[in-house]
C-alpha positions as CSV (number, residue, x, y, z in Angstrom):
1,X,26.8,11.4,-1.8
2,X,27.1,8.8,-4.5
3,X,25.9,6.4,-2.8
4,X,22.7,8.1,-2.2
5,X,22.3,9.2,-5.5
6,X,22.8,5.7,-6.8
7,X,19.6,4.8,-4.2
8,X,17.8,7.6,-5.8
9,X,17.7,6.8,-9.1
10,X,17.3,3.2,-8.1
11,X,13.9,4.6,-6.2
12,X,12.7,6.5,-8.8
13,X,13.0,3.7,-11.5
14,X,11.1,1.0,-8.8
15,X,8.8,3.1,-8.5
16,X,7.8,4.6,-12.3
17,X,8.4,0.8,-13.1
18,X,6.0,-0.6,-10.6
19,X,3.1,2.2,-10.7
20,X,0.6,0.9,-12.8
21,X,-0.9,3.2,-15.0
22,X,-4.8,4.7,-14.3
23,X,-7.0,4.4,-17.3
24,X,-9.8,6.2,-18.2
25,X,-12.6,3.3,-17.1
26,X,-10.1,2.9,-14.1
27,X,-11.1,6.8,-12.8
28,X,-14.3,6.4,-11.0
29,X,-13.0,3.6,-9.0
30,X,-9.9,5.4,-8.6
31,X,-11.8,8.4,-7.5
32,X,-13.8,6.8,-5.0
33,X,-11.1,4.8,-3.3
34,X,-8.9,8.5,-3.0
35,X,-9.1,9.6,0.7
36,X,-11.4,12.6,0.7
37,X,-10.8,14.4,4.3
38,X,-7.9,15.2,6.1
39,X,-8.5,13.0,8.6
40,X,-9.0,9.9,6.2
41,X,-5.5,11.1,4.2
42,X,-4.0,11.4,7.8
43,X,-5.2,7.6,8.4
44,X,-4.4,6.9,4.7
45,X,-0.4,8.1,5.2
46,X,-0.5,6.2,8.7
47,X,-1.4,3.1,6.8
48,X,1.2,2.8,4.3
49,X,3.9,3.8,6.9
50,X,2.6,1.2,8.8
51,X,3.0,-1.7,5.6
52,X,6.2,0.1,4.8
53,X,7.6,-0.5,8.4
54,X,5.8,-3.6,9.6
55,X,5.8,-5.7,6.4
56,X,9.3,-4.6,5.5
57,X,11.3,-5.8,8.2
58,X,10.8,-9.7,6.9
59,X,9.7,-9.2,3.0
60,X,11.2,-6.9,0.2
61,X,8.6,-4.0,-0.4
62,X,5.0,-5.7,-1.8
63,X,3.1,-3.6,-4.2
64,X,-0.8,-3.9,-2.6
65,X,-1.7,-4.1,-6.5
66,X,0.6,-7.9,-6.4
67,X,-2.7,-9.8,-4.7
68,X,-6.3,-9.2,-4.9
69,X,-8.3,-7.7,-2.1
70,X,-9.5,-11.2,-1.4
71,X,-5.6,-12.4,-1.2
72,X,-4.8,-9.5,1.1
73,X,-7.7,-9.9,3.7
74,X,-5.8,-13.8,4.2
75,X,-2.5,-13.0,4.0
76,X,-3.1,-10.3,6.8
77,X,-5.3,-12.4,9.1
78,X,-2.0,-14.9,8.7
79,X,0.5,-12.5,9.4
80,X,-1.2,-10.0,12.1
81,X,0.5,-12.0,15.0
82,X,3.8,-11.3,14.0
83,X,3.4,-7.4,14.3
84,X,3.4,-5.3,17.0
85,X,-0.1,-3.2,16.0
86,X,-2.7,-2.8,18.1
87,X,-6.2,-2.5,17.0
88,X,-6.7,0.4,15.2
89,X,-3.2,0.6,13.5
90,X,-3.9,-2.8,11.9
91,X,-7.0,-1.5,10.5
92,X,-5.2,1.4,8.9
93,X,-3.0,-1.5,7.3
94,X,-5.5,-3.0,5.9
95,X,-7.2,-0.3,4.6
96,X,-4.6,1.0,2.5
97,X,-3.7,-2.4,1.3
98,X,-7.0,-3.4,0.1
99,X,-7.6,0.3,-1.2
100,X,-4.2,-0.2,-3.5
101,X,-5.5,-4.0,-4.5
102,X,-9.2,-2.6,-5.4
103,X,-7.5,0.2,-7.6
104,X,-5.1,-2.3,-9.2
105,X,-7.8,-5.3,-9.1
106,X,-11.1,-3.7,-9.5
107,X,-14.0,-4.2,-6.5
């Protein structure tokens, strides 16, 4: 039980460390890039599970806000052959990535 609660206050400080902040002329974009369907927050969630697991397994966690959406689009075209996605997963991938880097970078 320590041991967990160690990891979760090591989480929780990653994370409110590492979220940047959304200001007031950062809203409309932020807005617009929010999934706005269930279906598109179901694709959204597949996504980021999908970075979490894939990307994971040879980096520590990237923040899509820690490249541009420019930086991203490269990076992934790079590294798509060392995952096991297939078509359609890898677009989810890169949707949420770029999404995050647009937020955090501006379109």
């Amino acid at each position: 039980m320590k041991n967990y609660l160690g990891l979760l206050i090591f989480a929780v400080s990653v994370l409110i460390g590492c979220t940047p902040a959304i200001t007031t002329d950062m809203l409309p974009l932020a807005e617009s890039l929010q999934p706005q369907t269930a279906a598109e927050m179901e694709e959204f969630s597949q996504g980021r599970s999908s970075f979490l697991r894939q990307c994971a397994g040879c980096h520590y966690h990237i923040w899509p806000s820690q490249y541009t959406p420019r930086q991203w689009k490269l990076t992934l075209k790079e590294h798509i052959g060392r995952t096991h996605l297939n078509r359609v997963e890898y677009q989810k991938l890169r949707d949420y990535i770029v999404r995050g880097s647009e937020l955090s970078h501006g379109k």
